[in-house]
C-alpha positions as CSV (number, residue, x, y, z in Angstrom):
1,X,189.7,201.8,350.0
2,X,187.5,204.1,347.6
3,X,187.7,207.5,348.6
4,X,185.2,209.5,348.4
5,X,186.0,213.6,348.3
6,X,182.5,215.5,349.3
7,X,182.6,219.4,349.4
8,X,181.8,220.0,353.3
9,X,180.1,217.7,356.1
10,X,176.6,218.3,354.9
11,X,178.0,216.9,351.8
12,X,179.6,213.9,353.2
13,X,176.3,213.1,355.3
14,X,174.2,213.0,352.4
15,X,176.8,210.8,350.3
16,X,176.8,208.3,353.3
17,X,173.1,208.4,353.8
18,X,172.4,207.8,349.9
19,X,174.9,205.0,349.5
20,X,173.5,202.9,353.0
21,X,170.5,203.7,352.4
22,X,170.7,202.0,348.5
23,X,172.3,198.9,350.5
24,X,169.5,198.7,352.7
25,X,166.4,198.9,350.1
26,X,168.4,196.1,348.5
27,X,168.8,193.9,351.2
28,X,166.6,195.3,354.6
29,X,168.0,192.4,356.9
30,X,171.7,193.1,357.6
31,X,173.6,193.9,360.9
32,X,175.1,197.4,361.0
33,X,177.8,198.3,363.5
34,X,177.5,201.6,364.8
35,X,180.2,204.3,366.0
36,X,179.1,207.4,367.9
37,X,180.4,210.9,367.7
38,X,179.9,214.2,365.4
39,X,181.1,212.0,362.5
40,X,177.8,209.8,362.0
41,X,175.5,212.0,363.6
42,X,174.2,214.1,360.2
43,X,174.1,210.9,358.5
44,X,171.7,209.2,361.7
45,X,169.9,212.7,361.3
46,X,169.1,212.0,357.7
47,X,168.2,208.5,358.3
48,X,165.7,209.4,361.2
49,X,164.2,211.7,358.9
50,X,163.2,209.2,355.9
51,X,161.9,207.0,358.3
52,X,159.4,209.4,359.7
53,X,158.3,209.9,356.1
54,X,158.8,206.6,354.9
55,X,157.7,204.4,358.2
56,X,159.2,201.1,359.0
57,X,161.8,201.5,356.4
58,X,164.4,199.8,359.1
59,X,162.3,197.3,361.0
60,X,164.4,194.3,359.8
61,X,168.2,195.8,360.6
62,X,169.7,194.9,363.6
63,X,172.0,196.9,365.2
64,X,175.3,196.7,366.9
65,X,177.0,198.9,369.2
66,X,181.2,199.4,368.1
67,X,182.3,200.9,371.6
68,X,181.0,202.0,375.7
69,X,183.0,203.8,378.1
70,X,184.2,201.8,381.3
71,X,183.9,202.5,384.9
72,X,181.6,205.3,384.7
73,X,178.6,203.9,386.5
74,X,176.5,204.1,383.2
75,X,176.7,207.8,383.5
76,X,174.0,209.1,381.5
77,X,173.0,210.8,378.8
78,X,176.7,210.5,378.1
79,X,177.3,207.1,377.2
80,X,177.7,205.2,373.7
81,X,174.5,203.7,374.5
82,X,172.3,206.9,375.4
83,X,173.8,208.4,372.1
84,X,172.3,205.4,370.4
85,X,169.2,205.3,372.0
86,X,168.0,209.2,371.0
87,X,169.9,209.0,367.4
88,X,169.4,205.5,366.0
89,X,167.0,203.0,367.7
90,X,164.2,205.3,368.9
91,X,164.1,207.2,365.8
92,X,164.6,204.5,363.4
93,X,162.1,202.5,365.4
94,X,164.9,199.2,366.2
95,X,163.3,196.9,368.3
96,X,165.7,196.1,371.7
97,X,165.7,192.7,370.4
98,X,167.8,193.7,367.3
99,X,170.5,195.6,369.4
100,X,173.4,194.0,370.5
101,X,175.5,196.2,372.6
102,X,178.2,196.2,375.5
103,X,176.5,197.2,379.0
104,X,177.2,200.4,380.0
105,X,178.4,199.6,383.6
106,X,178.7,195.6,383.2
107,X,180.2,194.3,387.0
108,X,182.7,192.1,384.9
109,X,184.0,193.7,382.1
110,X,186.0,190.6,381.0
111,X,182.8,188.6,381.0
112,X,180.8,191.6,379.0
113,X,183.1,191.5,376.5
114,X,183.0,187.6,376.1
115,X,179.5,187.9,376.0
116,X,179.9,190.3,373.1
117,X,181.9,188.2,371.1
118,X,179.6,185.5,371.4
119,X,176.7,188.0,370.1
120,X,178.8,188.1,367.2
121,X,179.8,185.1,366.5
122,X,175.9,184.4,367.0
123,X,174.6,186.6,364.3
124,X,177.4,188.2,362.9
125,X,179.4,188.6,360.3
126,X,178.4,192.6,360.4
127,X,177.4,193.6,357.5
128,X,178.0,197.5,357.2
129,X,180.5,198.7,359.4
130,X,179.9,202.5,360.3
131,X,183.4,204.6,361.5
132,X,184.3,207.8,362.1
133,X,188.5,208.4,362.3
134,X,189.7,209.3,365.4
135,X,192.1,212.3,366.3
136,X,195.0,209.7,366.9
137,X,193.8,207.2,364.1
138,X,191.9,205.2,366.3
139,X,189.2,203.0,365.4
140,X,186.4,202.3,368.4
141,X,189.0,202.0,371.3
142,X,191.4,200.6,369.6
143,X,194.0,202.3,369.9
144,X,197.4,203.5,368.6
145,X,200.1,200.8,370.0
146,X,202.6,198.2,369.2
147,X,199.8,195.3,368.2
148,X,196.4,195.4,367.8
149,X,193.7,193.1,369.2
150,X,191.5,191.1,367.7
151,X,188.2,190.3,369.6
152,X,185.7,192.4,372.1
153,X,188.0,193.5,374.7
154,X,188.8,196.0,377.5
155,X,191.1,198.5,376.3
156,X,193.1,201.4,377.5
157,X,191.6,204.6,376.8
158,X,194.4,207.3,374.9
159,X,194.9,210.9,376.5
160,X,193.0,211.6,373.0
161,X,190.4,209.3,373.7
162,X,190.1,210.8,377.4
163,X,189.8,214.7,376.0
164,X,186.3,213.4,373.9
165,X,183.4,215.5,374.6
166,X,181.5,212.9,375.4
167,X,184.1,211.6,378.3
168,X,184.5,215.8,379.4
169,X,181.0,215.6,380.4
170,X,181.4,212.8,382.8
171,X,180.9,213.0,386.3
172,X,182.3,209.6,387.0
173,X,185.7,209.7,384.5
174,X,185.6,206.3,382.4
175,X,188.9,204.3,383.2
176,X,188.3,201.7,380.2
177,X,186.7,200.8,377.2
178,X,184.9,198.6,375.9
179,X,185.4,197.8,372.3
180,X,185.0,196.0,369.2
181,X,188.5,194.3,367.7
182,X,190.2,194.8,364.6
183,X,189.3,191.6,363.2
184,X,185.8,192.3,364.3
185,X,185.8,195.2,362.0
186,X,187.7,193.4,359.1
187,X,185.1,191.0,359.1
188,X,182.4,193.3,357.9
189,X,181.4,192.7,354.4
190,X,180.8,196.9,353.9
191,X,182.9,199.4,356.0
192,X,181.8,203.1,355.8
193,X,184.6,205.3,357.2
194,X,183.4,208.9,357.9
195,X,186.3,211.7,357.8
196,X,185.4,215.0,358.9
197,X,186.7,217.9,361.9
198,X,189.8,219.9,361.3
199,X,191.4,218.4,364.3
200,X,191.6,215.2,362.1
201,X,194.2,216.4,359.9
202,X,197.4,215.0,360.7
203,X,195.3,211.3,361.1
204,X,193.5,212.0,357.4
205,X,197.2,213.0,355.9
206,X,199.0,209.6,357.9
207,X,195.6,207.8,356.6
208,X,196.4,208.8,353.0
209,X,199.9,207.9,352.7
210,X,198.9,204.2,352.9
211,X,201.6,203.1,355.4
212,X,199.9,200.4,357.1
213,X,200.7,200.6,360.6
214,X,199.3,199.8,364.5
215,X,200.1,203.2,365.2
216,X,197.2,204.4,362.9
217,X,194.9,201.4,363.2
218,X,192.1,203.0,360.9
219,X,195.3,202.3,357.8
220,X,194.3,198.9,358.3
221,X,191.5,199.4,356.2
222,X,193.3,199.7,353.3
223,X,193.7,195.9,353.7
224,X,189.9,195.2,353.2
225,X,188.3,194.8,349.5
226,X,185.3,197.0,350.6
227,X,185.7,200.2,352.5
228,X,184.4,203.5,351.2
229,X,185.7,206.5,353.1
230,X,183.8,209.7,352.9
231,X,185.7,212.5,353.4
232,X,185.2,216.4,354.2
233,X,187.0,218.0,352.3
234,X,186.8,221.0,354.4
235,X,189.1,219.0,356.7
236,X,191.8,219.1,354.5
């Protein structure tokens, strides 16, 4: 994992914009995963903002959606998928055929997930994986625990996970996620890993030490060969 120290979060926005969007003037067609959250949402700011002055600059990229809250009733504008609607495919213009993404209230979730993984198997590997560290570690839903899954699959959501801003907002209280695997996100050929929020220090200090461990799933990024981690330093 390169690490990558930037001064504050406006700082580590611009670094993450500069570097993806180099990757994506060199090769335009590539399937980005996409987390949610305060982590990414400078660096979609930043990209919304070149494409209005440079149109069409991310017609060809398709995009895939990393997690969705379950058993909410698709209770908008607080889901995954609203967040990625007004942040990343209106303003960069992405085409509902180039978005993969879990429904937000899917009547089988076992099936939704399956479905999922076929998506990916279908046009995957991903090609730039987009993360932001959660409080606990956490990585999409996965979760801290004793193992780790590999594929799409429900998971169970962390009193962490629960306390999310997004999931306060709820009327309807999701009692699941839906998520990307581990191996799903190993698989990526580029993995940006955003770090940033001073409740994320005792993850970033855990994430540091190197200890690879399912307790901390985002330390199993220190197994990939191409992860760049930007990281607040105002966090610290």
């Amino acid at each position: 994992m390169n690490i990558r120290y930037c001064a504050d979060y406006e700082g580590m926005s611009q670094m993450a914009f500069d570097y993806l969007l180099t990757s994506l003037k060199a090769k335009p067609q590539q399937l980005i995963c996409t987390a949610t959250g305060n982590s990414p949402e400078r660096l979609y700011e930043k990209l919304a903002d070149h494409n209005k002055s440079t149109p069409n600059s991310f017609k060809e990229i398709k995009i895939i959606k990393l997690d969705e809250w379950g058993g909410t009733n698709g209770d908008y504008p607080n889901t995954s998928d609203y967040y990625l609607q007004k942040k990343v495919l209106e303003p960069l213009q992405i085409s509902k055929s180039n978005y993969l993404s879990f429904d937000s209230s899917p009547t089988d979730a076992k099936k939704e997930c399956d479905r999922m993984e076929n998506e990916i198997q279908e046009h995957g590997p991903i090609d730039i994986c987009i993360l932001g560290l959660g409080k606990n570690g956490h990585l999409g839903f996965n979760e801290p625990s004793k193992s780790l899954i590999p594929d799409c699959h429900i998971a169970d959501l962390s009193e962490s996970s629960l306390k999310h801003p997004m999931a306060n907002k709820m009327k309807t209280r999701p009692t699941y996620g839906l998520t990307l695997g581990m191996a799903n996100i190993l698989k990526s050929k580029k993995i940006i890993l955003l770090v940033t929020g001073p409740s994320k220090k005792k993850a970033i200090k855990k994430l540091l030490n190197r200890e690879i461990t399912t307790f901390l799933p985002a330390s199993f990024l220190w197994l990939h060969p191409n992860v760049d981690c930007f990281l607040d330093k105002s966090s610290l």
